[in-house]
PASEZA-620791 format. One record per residue (C-alpha): residue number from 1; residue in three letters; x, y, z. Coordinates in steps of 0.5 Angstrom, whole numbers, plus 500, padded with zeros to 3 digits. Example, Ala and Ser with C-alpha at 12.3 -4.5 7.8 and 13.67 -1.06 7.14 Angstrom:
% PASEZA-620791
   num   residuo   east   north    up
     1       Ala    525     491   516
     2       Ser    527     498   514
This chain:
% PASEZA-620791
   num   residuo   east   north    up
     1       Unk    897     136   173
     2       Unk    898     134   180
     3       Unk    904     134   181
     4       Unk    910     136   187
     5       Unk    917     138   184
     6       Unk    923     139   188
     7       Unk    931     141   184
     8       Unk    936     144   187
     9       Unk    942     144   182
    10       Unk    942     138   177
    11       Unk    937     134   182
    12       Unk    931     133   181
    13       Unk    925     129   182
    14       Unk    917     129   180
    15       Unk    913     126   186
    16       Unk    906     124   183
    17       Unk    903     118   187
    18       Unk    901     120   195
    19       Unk    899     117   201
    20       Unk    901     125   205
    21       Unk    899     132   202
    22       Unk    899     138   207
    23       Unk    900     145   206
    24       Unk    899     149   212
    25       Unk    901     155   216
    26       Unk    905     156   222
    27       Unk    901     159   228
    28       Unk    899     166   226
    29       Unk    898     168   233
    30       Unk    891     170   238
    31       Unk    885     175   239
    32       Unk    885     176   246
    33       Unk    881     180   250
    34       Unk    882     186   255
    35       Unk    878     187   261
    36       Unk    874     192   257
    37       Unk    873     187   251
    38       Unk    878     191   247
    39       Unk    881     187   241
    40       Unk    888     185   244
    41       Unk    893     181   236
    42       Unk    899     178   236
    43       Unk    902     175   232
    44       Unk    909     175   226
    45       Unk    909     182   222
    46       Unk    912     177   216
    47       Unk    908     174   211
    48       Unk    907     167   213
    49       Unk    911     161   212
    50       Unk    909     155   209
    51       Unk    910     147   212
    52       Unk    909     141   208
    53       Unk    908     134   210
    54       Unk    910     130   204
    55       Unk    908     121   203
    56       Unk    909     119   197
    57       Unk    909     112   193
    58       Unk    916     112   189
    59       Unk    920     107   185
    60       Unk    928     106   187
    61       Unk    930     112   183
    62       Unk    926     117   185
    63       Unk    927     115   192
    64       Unk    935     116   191
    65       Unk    934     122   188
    66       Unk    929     125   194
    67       Unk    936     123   198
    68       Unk    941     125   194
    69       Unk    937     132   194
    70       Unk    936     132   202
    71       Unk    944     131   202
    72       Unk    946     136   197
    73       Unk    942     141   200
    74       Unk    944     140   209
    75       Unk    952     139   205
    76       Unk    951     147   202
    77       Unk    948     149   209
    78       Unk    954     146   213
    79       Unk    958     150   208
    80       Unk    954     156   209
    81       Unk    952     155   201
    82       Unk    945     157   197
    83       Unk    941     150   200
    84       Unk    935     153   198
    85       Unk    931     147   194
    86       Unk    926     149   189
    87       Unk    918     147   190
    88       Unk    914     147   184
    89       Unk    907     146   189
    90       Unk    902     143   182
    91       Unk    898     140   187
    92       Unk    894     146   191
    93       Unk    893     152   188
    94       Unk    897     158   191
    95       Unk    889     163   192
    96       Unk    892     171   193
    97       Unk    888     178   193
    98       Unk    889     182   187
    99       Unk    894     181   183
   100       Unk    900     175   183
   101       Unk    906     175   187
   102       Unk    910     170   186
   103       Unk    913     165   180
   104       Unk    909     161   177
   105       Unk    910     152   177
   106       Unk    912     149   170
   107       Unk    906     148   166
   108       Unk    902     152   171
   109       Unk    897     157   169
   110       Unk    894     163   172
   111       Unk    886     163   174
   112       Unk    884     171   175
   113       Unk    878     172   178
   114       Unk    874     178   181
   115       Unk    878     181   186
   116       Unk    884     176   186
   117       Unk    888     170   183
   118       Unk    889     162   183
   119       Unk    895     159   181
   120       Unk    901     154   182
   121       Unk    906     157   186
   122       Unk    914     156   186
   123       Unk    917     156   193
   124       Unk    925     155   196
   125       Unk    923     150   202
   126       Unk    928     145   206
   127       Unk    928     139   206
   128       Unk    928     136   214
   129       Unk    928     128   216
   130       Unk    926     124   210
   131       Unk    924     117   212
   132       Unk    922     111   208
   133       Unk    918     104   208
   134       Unk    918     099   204
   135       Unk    912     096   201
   136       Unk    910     090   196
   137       Unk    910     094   190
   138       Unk    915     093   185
   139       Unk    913     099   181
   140       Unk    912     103   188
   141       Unk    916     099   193
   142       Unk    918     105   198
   143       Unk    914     111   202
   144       Unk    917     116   202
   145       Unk    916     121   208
   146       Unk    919     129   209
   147       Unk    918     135   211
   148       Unk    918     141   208
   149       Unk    919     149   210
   150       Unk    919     154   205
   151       Unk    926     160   206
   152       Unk    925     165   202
   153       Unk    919     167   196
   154       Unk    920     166   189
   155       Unk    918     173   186
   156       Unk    914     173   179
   157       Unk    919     173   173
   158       Unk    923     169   178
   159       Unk    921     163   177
   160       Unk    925     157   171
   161       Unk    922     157   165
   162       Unk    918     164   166
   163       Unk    912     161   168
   164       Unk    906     160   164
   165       Unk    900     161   160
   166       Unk    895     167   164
   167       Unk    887     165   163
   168       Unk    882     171   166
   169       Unk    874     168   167
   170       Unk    869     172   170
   171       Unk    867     176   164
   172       Unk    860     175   160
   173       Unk    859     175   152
   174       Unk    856     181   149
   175       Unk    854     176   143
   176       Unk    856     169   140
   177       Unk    863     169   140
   178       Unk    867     163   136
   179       Unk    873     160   140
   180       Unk    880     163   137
   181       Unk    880     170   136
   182       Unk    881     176   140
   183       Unk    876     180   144
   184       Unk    877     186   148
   185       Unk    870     189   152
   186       Unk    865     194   151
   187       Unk    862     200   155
   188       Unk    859     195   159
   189       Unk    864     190   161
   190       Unk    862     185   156
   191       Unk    866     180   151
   192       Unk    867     182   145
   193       Unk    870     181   139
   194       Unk    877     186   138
   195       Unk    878     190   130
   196       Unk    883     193   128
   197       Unk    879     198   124
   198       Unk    875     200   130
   199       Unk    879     206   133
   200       Unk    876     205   140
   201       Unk    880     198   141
   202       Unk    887     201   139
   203       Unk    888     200   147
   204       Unk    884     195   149
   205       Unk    885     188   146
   206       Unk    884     184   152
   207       Unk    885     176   150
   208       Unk    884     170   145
   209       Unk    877     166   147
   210       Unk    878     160   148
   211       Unk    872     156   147
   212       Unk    866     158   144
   213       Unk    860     162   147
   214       Unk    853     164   146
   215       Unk    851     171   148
   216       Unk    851     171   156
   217       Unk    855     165   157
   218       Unk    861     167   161
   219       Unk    868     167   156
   220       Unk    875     163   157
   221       Unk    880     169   156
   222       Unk    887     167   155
   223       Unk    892     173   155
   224       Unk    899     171   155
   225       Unk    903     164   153
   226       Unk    903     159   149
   227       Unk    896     156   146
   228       Unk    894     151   140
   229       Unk    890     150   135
   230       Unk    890     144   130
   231       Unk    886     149   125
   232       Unk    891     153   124
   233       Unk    897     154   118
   234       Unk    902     160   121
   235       Unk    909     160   118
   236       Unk    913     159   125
   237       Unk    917     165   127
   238       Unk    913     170   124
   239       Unk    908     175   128
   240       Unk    900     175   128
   241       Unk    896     180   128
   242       Unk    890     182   129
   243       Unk    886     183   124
   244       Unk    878     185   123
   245       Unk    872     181   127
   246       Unk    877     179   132
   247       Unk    881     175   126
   248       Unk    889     173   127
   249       Unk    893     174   121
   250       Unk    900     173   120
   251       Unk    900     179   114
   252       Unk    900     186   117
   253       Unk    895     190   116
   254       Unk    894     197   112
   255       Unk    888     201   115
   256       Unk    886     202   122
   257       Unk    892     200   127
   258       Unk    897     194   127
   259       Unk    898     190   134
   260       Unk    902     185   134
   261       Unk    898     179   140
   262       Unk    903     173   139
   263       Unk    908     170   134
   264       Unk    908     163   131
   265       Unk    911     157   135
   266       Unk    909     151   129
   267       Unk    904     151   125
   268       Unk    899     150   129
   269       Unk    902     153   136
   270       Unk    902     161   137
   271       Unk    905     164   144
   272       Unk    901     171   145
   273       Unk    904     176   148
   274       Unk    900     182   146
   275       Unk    904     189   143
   276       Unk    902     196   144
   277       Unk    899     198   137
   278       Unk    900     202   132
   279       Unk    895     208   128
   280       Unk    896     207   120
């Protein structure tokens, strides 16, 4: 999903066709030199803001909507109003250490690696000269061109909708491992089926695989939002458990522990959201 969304009040516009992409920073200052050869930096002590230069295909709809957002976003300002424009970047991934920071763009999903995180990134930008040319294209028959500089960051929790679905790779399978249930990792770091009946698992249920693996191969793991498999038959709005050998089970269990992952969207559709569990 490739993808720029720019909204500010009840406008918006999807942009999905681009002659233009650029991401960039501004300069974040020089090393330079003492006489002596010690170190001398400059530069902002502020996180570093984004720039965009934007040229995408747009039909007469979108173009209008590019305008009208430009002119309701300089109105706000002139009258010392919110003309923050929200920016869901699809495009370019937002690649930090640790943890993430900042909301997550519609549809996006969370990518965890060792040491970091990869991710679709919301932002509040201004929008500065939007320019148009003409071309022969009766679907596409202008070019938009734009620039964006981001305002302020979007936090996590802050972004609309919520977010998305958050996936973590990086962790070997200890054993085969069937795709669509729940795993947690033993002693050596390695993915493993979770069970409510094991005791050493009450705390640890980590993610539901998402495509099969064999011993050794590198798991998928989702640990939070919506996920889908036409296999399934839940009654909607009811929760799911785990259940024994990595199982999910919408009838709660009466030895071991009782967690909640998730609750039933459709029949085929759960939203996990793994609860702290409960000792029988």
């Amino acid at each position: 999903m490739r993808q720029l969304t720019l909204s500010i009040d009840s406008l918006t516009v999807t942009l999905k066709k681009f002659t233009q992409y650029d991401r960039t920073i501004p300069d974040t200052g020089q090393t330079e030199y003492s006489i002596v050869g010690t170190p001398l930096d400059s530069g902002p002590v502020y996180e570093p803001k984004f720039i965009w230069s934007i040229g995408a295909m747009v039909s007469w709809e979108e173009w209008f909507a590019i305008n009208a957002i430009f002119n309701r976003s300089d109105k706000l300002r002139r009258s010392q109003g919110n003309y923050r424009i929200l920016i869901e970047d699809s495009i370019e991934n937002f690649t930090e250490s640790g943890t993430r920071t900042r909301g997550l763009a519609s549809g996006g999903s969370e990518t965890v690696f060792d040491g970091g995180v990869s991710y679709p990134a919301c932002f509040y930008a201004r929008m500065f000269e939007p320019k148009s040319q003409w071309q022969r294209n009766g679907q596409y028959p202008y070019i938009a061109s734009f620039t964006l500089r981001e305002l302020d960051k979007i936090a996590v929790g802050e972004e609309p909708g919520g977010g998305g679905e958050i996936i973590t790779t990086g962790y070997t399978a200890a054993t085969s491992l069937a795709a669509y249930r729940m795993m947690t990792l033993n002693t050596s770091g390695e993915a493993i089926y979770a069970d409510n009946t094991n005791s050493d698992h009450i705390a640890s249920v980590w993610a539901i695989n998402k495509k099969a693996v064999s011993t050794g191969q590198t798991v998928t793991g989702q640990t939070f939002g919506e996920i889908e498999n036409l296999a399934w038959a839940w009654t909607p709005q009811d929760p799911i458990f785990l259940g024994a050998n990595g199982t999910l089970t919408q009838v709660p269990p009466t030895t071991g522990f009782v967690l909640t992952v998730g609750w039933a969207m459709t029949p085929s559709k759960m939203f996990i959201d793994i609860k702290q569990a409960i000792a029988l």
